[in-house]
N, C-alpha and C positions, 0 to 999 in steps of 0.2 A: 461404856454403858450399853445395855444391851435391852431396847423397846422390845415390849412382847403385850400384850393384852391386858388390860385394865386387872383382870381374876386373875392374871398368870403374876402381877405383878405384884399385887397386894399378898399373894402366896410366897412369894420371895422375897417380900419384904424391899422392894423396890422403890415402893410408890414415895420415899422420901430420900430417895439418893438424889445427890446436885448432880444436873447434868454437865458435861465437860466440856462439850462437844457445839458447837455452833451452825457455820456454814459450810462444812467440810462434805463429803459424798458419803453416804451411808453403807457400809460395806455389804455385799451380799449375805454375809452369814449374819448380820445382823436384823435379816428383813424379819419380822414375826409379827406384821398389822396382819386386819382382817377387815373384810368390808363391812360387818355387822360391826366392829367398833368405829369404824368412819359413819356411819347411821349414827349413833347416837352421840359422837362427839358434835358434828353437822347440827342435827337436831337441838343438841344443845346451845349451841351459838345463838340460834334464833330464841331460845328460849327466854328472850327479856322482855322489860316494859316495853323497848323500843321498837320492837314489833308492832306489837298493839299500838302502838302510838302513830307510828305512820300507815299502819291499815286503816286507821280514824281518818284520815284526810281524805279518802277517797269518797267518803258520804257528808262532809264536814266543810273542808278548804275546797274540794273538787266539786262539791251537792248532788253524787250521783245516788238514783233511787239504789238498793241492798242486792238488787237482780244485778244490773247493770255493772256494779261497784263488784261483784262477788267475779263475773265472767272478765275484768281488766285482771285481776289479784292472779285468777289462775293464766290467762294469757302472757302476762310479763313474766311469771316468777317460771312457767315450764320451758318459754321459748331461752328465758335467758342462763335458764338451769343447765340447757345444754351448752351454753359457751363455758360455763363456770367449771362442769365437770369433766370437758374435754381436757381444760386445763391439770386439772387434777390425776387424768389418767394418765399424764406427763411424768408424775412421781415416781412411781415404779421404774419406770423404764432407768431413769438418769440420777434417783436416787439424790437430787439435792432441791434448796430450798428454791421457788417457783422464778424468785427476783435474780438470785443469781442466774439462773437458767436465761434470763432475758441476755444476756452476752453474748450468747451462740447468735441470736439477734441482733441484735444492736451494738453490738461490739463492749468493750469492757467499759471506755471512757460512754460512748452512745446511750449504757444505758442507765447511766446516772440519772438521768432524767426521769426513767421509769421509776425507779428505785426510790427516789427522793418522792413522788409523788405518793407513791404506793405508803411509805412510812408516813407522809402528812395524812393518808386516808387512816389508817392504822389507830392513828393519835386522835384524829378527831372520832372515828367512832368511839375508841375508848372514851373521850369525853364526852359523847353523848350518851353513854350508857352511864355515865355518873351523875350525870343532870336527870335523866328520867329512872334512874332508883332511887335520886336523892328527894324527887317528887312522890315517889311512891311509899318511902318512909314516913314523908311530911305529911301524907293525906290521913295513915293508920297513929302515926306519932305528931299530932300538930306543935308539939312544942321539942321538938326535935328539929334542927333548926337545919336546911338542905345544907349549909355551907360546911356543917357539921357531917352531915350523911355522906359527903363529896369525901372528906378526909380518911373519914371510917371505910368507904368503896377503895379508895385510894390504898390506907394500910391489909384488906383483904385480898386485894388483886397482887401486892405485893408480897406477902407471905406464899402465894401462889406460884408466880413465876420464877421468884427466887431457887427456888427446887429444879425447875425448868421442864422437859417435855413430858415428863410421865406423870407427873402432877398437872398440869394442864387438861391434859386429858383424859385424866380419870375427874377429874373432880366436875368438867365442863360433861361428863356425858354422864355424871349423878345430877347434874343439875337439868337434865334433858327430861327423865325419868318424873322428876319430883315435879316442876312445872309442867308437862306434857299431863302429869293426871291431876291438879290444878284447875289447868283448861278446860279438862273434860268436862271436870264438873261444875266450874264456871256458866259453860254452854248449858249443862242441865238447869242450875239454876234459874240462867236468865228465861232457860222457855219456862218453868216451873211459875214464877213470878207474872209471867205474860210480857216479857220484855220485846219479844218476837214480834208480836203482834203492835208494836209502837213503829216499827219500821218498815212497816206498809205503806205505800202512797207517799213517803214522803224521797222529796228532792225530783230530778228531773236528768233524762238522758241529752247529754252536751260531747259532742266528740273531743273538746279539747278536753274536757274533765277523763274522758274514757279511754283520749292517746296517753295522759300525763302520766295515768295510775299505771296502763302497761308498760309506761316509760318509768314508774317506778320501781317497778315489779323486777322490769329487764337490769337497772342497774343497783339493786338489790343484789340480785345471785351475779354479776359479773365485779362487786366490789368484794367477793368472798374471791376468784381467781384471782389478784396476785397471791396468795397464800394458802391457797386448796392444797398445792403440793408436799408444803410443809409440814403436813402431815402422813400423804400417800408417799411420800418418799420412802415411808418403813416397812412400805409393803411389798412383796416378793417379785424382783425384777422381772421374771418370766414367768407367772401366776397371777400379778397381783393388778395389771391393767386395768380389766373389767369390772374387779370388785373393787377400784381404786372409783371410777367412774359413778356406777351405780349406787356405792355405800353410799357417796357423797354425793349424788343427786335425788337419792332418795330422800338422806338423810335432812338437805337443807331445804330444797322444793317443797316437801311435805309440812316441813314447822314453820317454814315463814306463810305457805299458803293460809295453815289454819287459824295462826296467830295474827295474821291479817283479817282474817274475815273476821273473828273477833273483833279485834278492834273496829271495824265498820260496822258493825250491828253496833258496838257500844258509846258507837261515833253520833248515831240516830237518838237510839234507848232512851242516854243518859240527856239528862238537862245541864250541863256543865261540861267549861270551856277544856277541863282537864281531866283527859283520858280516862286514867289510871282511878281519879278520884269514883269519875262517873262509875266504870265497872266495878269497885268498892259497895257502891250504894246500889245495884245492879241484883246483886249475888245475895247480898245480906251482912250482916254485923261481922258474924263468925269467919264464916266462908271470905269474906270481903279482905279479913284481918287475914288469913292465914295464903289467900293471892297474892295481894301487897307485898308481904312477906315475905315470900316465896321468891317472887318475882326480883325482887332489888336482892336477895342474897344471890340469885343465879345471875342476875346483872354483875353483883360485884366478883362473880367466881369465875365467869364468864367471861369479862373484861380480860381478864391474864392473856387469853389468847389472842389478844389484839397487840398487846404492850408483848407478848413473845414474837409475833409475826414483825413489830416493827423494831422490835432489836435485832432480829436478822436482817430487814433491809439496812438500820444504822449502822451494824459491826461490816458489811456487804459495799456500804458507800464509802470505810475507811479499806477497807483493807482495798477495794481498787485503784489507792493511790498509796498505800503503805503494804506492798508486796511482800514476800516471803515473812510474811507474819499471819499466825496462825493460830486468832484469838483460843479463846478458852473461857470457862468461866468468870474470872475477875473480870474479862472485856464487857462479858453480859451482864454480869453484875452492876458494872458502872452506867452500862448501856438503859438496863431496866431503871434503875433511879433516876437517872436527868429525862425518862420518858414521862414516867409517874410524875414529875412536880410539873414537865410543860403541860400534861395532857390534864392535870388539876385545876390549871391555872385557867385556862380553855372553857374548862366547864363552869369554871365561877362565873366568868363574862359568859357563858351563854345565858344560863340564867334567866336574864333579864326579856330575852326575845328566843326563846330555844326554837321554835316554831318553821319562824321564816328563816331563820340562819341556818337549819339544818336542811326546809327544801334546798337552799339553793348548794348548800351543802352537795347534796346527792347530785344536785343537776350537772354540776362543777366536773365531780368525780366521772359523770356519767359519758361527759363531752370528752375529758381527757383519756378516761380508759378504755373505749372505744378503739382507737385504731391500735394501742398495742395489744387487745388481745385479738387482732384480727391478722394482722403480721405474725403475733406467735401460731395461731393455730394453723394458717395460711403457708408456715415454711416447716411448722412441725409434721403435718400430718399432710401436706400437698406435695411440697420440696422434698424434704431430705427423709421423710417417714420413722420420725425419731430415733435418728441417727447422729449422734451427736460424741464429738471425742471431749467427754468431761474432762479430762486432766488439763485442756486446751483454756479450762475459762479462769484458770488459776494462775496462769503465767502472767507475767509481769507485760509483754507487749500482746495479749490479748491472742495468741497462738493464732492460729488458723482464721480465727474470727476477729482477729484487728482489733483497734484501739477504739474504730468508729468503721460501722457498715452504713456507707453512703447510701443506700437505697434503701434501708431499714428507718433511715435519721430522716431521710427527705418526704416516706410515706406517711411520717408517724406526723409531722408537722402539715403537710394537706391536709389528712385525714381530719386535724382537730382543723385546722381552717374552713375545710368545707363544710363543717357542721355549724358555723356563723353566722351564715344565710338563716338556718334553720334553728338558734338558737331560742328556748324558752327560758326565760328566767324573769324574778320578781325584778332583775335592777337594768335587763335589759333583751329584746326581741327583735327577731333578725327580723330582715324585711320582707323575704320567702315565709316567715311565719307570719308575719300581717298577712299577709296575702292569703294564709293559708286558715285564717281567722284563730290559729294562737295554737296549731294540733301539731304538735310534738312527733315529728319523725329525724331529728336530727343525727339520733343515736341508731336509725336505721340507714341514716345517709352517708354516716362516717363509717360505717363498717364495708360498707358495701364499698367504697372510696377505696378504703384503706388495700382491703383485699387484694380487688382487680387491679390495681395500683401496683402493689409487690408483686402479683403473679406477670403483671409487664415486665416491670426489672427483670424478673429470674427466666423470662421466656428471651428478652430482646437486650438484657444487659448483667448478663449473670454476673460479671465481676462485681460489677457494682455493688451486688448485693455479694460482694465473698463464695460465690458457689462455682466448686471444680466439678471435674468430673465426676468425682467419688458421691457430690451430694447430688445429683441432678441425676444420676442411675438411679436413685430411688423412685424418682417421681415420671410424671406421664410428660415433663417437660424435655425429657432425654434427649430429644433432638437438638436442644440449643446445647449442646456440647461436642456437637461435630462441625 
């Protein structure tokens, strides 16, 4: 199969070929992305209810006034924009999908752990985005019944992924376009109406409400790097870095900031507990139906990329223990269906409390994904300057990079330990955060851990972390090789 541009594709009659091809290395003559198609694929990911949804909490669950709440949205989502699309600018160079890439890290067995978490985050966003479309149908359709709307999300995301990468991406960056001018005139409306003017004065500036939302903000764009790659992998090895980088910083930064602030004006606005309904009766009859609408069909079309992202870490967790096997469609095939009925099943039991199960959702995600992408960017772009012998992470004892990189294995589990102290969560709070009256830097503590941590190994223990001479010339660490 040969990826080339959404127009290039549809011109050649592409956009419904089944793709073959899984976790294997993209070959050079195959590269034909471009970073204005990484902008609107990006842009479309954010393009769901569940934006708006958790941009509601920061004037809602968090009570910050619409100034305060607007200045966390752009804080969290830029600073962590940059971890997301460093990751991303990894594609190009090495040409495979992001989870696999963690091996050169963490060694092959090592980084099972990554992999396995990275596909439970996968799964559960996809199940969030079928619980808040399946709300958003229920609000324009009341006798439409959500557990119905979950089934229907379920058989649209699957006709989607079925096809496999070029159908993902063209249809997630039509869905960018149609929602993105939605919003727009969303926002007209509500000032039109005087909605604007409802979210004056109300709420009050609270640091912990002001760390949470930047702490949502930051692990928002860093739960999009495990799988940023999976797309800029198609993009031109020696070309395609910067516009691998930027398409996809622009592209995700820009849609979740807007579609956040949205939601926090509509968090204020609206007189009811549910988002989606509020901005409904926000806009007007018309306008309100053809949002809704909008919204849960880009949810359901949308969704594919989460259940493709987490069939590559599934097919990625067998094949590092069933070697010289070199899935193919039917693998994905099988892969996409047992994801679709757990990630169903997910969403029926959220339902019931979507709210609080999905903060601590995010905070979960946010404690554990913390120190690996601080190890990945820390040996990618410090150590070894993306240099990396792909053919190494397919071997059956883990080539050059081992079975387990003890100093990769050791940081990654500090890392999340040390952010315990500094834990926020609804079911539990470290004792650093009492002390600290409940303000969220935990995801600043583990990084920072993480980092300086691995850059000790690779200065005063480079075996440890697997690094010869060949990788340690890259970096400013050169001297621990004599």
């Amino acid at each position: 199969m040969q990826p080339t541009d959404p127009s290039t594709m549809t011109r050649n009659h592409k956009l419904f070929e089944i793709e073959q091809e899984t976790v294997g290395q993209i070959p050079e003559d195959q590269r034909h992305g471009t970073s204005g198609s990484l902008v609107s694929i990006w842009a479309g990911m954010n393009m769901t209810p569940l934006t708006v949804v958790t941009g509601a909490t920061a004037t809602t669950a968090l009570g910050l006034p619409i100034g305060w709440a607007i200045v966390a949205i752009l804080l969290g989502h830029v600073l962590g924009g940059i971890g997301m699309a460093l990751h991303a600018a990894q594609g190009p160079r090495l040409g495979v999908p992001q989870m696999l890439q963690a091996r050169g890290q963490f060694g092959s067995y090592g980084s099972v752990i990554i992999v396995l978490v990275a596909a439970i985050m996968f799964v559960g966003y996809f199940a969030s985005n079928l619980v808040v479309a399946a709300q958003s149908v229920n609000a324009i359709f009341p006798t439409f019944d959500e557990n119905t709307a979950i089934v229907v999300g379920i058989v649209v995301s699957f006709a989607i992924a079925f096809f496999g990468y070029q159908m993902v991406r063209v249809t997630t960056a039509i869905g960018a376009y149609v929602v993105g001018a939605l919003v727009v005139l969303s926002f007209i409306a509500i000032g039109v109406s005087g909605g604007f003017a409802k979210v004056l004065g109300h709420g009050h500036f609270t640091l912990v409400g002001f760390s949470a939302m930047v702490a949502i903000g930051v692990v928002w764009q860093l739960t999009y790097a495990p799988y940023v790659s999976d797309y800029s992998r198609y993009m031109p090895k020696h070309s395609g870095t910067r516009g691998a980088f930027w398409g996809t910083y622009v592209g995700c930064v820009a849609s979740s900031i807007v579609l956040m602030i949205l939601g926090a004006v509509v968090g204020i606005a609206a007189s009811t507990a549910n988002t989606m309904g509020g901005l409904d009766s926000l806009v007007g009859p018309v306008l309100g139906f053809l949002v809704l609408l909008g919204f849960a069909l880009v949810a359901w079309t949308g969704n594919a990329v989460n259940v493709y992202c987490s069939t590559l870490c599934a097919i990625t967790l067998v094949e590092t223990f069933v070697r010289d096997w070199r899935p193919k469609f039917k693998a994905r095939l099988w892969a996409t269906i047992v994801l679709h009925v757990v990630g169903g099943v997910i969403a029926a039991l959220m339902l019931a409390n979507f709210a609080n199960a999905f903060t601590d959702f995010l905070s979960i995600l946010l404690y554990v994904l913390i120190p690996w992408s601080a190890v990945n960017l820390v040996d990618y772009y410090v150590i070894r300057d993306g240099d990396y012998a792909v053919s190494e992470f397919y071997r059956k004892d883990g080539g050059r990079y081992g079975r387990w990189n003890i100093a990769a294995n050791i940081v990654f589990a500090v890392g999340v330990l040390a952010q315990l102290p500094f834990l926020v969560t609804s079911f539990y709070t470290g004792p650093i955060a009492q002390v600290l009256g409940g303000v969220d830097v935990a995801w600043l503590v583990g990084f920072v851990v993480s980092g300086v941590a691995y850059l000790l190994f690779a200065r005063f223990a480079p075996r440890l972390a697997r690094l010869d001479r060949d990788d340690l010339a890259h970096a400013p660490l050169e001297e621990v090789a004599h």
